[in-house]
N, C-alpha and C positions, 0 to 999 in steps of 0.2 A: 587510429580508429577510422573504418571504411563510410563511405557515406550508408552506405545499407545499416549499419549500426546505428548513424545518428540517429535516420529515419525513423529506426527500430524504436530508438530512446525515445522522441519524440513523442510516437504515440502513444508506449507506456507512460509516458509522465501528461499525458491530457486522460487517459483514461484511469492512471491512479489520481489524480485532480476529481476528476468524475465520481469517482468510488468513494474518496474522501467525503467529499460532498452529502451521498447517498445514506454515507454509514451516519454524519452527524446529524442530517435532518430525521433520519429512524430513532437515533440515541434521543433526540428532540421532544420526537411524539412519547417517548417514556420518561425525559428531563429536561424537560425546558428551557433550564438553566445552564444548560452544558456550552461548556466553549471547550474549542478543536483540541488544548489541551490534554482536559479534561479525558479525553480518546486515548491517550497514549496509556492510561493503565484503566480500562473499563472493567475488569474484575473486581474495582476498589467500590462499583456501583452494582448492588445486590438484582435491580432491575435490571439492568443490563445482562449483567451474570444468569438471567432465568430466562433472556429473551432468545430463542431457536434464531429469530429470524434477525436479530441484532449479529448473535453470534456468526450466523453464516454468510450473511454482509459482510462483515471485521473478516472472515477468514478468505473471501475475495480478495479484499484488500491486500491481507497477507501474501497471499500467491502473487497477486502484480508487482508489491515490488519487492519481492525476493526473486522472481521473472526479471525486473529491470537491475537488479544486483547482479545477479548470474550475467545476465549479458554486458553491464559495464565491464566486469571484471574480463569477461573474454573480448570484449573490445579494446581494450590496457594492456592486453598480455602481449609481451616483446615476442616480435616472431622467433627468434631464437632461442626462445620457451624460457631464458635465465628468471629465475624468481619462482618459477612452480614449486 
């Protein structure tokens, strides 16, 4: 792994922290009671499930880190490409 990738990691993993954050305090103002768990299946929350603006926060979040997956993986890939 090059330092450019750490970097890279770095700041997707303080701005998926960030997103995390953003998406729980939004689930909040619709369930009070939510803990971060709770986030991992928000379709099981019929409020959730109706909110635009819930939903399109969660699908930020989705993109960063399937962003920061995509680039670990090509950070881990042996130069001699064995494993593709």
């Amino acid at each position: 792994m090059t330092r450019n990738h750490q970097e890279i990691l770095a700041l997707l993993d303080v701005m998926v922290k960030q997103q995390e954050g953003k998406v729980l305090a939004l689930a909040r103002t619709l369930l009070p009671d939510l803990v971060p768990e709770d986030l991992r299946n928000p379709h099981d929350y019929p409020l959730l499930r109706a909110s635009d603006v819930f939903n399109y926060e969660d699908g930020i979040l989705a993109g960063l880190l399937s962003a920061r997956m995509a680039i670990a993986a090509q950070a881990n890939r042996r130069p001699d490409g064995a494993g593709d």
